[in-house]
C-alpha positions in Angstrom: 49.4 -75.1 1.1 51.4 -72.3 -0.5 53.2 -75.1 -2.9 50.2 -76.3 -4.1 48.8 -73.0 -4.9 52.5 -71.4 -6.1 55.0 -73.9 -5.9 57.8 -71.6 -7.9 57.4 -68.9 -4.4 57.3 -72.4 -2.3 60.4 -73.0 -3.6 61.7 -69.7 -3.5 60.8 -69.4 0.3 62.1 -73.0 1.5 65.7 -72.2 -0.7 66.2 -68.6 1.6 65.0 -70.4 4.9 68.2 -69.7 6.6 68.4 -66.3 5.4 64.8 -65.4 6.3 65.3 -66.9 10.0 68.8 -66.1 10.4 67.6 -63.2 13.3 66.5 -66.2 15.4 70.4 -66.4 16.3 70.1 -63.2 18.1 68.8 -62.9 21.7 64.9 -62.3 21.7 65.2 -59.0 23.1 66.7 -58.0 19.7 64.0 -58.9 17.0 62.0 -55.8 16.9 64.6 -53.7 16.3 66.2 -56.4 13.6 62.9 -56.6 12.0 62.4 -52.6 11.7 64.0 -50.5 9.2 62.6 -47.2 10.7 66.7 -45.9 11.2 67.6 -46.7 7.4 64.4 -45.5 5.9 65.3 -42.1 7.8 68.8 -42.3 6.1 67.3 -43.2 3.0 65.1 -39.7 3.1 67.4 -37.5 4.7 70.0 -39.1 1.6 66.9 -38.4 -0.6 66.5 -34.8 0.5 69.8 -33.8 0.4 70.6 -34.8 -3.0 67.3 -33.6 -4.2 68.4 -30.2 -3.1 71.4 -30.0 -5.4 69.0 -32.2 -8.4 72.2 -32.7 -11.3 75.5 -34.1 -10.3 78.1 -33.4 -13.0 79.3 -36.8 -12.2 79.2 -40.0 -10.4 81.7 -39.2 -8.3 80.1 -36.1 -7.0 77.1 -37.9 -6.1 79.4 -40.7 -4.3 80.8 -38.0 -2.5 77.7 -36.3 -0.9 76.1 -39.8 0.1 79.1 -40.7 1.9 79.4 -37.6 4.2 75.9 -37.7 4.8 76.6 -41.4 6.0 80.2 -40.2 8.1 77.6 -37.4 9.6 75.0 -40.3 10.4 77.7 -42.7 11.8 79.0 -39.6 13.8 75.4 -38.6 15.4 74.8 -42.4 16.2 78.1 -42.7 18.0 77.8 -39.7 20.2 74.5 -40.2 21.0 73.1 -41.2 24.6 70.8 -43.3 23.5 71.5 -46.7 22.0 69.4 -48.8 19.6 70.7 -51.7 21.4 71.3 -51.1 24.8 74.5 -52.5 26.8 72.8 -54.7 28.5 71.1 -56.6 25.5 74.3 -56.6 23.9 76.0 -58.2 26.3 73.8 -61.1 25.5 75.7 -62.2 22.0 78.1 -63.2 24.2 76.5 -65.9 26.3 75.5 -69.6 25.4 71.8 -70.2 24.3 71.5 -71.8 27.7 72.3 -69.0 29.2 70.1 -67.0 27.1 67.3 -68.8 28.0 67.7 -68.5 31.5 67.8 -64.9 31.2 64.9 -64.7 29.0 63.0 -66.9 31.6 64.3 -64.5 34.3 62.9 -61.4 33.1 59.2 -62.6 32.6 
């Protein structure tokens, strides 16, 4: 339907397949958080914020700088935190056959 209508997006769409599916290869229990970018849009406006405050940076490197400590400060929250946004348990499912996977899957429901 789409080609008919727009066959250059068609096109586009069926070339990037793979990449548009590719979080299919996780475990179910995964795709809402692989589909969400609610954690990097925050790190995108706490970036934002911070180097609003300071507004001209008298070079690139300057501006390099700040954005990477605010992401070492991000990485460093994430890791000490209690709370995962995978938890152990789901995790533990990249590990395991698609069988197995499956199974699991079925098992919970």
């Amino acid at each position: 339907m789409l080609a008919r209508s727009h066959p250059a997006a068609a096109e586009l769409l069926e070339e990037a397949r793979g990449d548009l599916l590719a979080f299919t290869e996780f475990p179910a229990q995964h795709w809402r958080q692989i589909w969400l970018t609610n954690p990097l849009e925050r790190l995108n406006k706490e970036i934002k914020r911070r180097t609003h405050v300071v507004g001209t940076f008298p070079n690139p490197e300057a501006l390099l700088r700040l954005t990477g400590h605010v992401l070492i400060e991000q990485h460093d929250e994430w890791d000490a935190a209690e709370r995962r946004y995978f938890s152990e348990k789901s995790m533990k499912l990249l590990n395991r056959s698609p069988e197995k996977v499956m199974l699991t899957e079925h098992e919970a429901a």
